[in-house]
N, C-alpha and C positions, 0 to 999 in steps of 0.2 A: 504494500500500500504506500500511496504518496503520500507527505504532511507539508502543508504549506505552515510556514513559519511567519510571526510578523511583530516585531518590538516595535513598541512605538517609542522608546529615548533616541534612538539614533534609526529609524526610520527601516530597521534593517529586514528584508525580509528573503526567503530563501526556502528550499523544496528540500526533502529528504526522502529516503526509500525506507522502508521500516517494512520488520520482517512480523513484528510482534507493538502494540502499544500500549503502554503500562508507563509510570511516572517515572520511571530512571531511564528508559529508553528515549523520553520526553527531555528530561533534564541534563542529559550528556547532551543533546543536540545542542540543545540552549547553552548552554557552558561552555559548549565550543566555539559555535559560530552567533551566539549571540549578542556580544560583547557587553554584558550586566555585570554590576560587580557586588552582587550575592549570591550565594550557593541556596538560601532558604528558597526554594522553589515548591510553589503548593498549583495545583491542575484541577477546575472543572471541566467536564467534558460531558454534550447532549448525542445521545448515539441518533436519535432519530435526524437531528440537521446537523452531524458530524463534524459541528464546531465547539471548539475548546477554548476558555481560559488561562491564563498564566496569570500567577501571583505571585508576588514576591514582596515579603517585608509585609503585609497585609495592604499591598496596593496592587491594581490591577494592571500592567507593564506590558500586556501582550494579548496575541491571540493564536491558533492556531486551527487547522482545518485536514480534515482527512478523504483523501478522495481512493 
């Protein structure tokens, strides 16, 4: 499956391939190529319109998408 990625501090946004999705395969994305500078990473996610959340620090800093 694809994930579209998308921070909104520095505008950055970016596709991944994921084999499996669960919050640490979520969070190594973002940690890499996300350039944030916290590890506190918490995820909502609505399976029926397979878009997601990102939080960090309890502020909402992102969003993501699974196609």
């Amino acid at each position: 499956m694809i994930i579209n990625f998308k921070i909104f501090k520095n505008k950055e946004t970016w596709n991944s391939t994921i084999h499996q999705l669960n919050s640490d395969v979520l969070a190594r994305h973002i940690l890499v190529k996300g350039n944030i500078d916290s590890t506190d990473l918490n995820f909502s996610f609505c399976e029926a319109s397979g878009k997601g959340r990102i939080i960090s620090n309890d502020s909402f800093i992102g969003e993501f998408s699974v196609f």
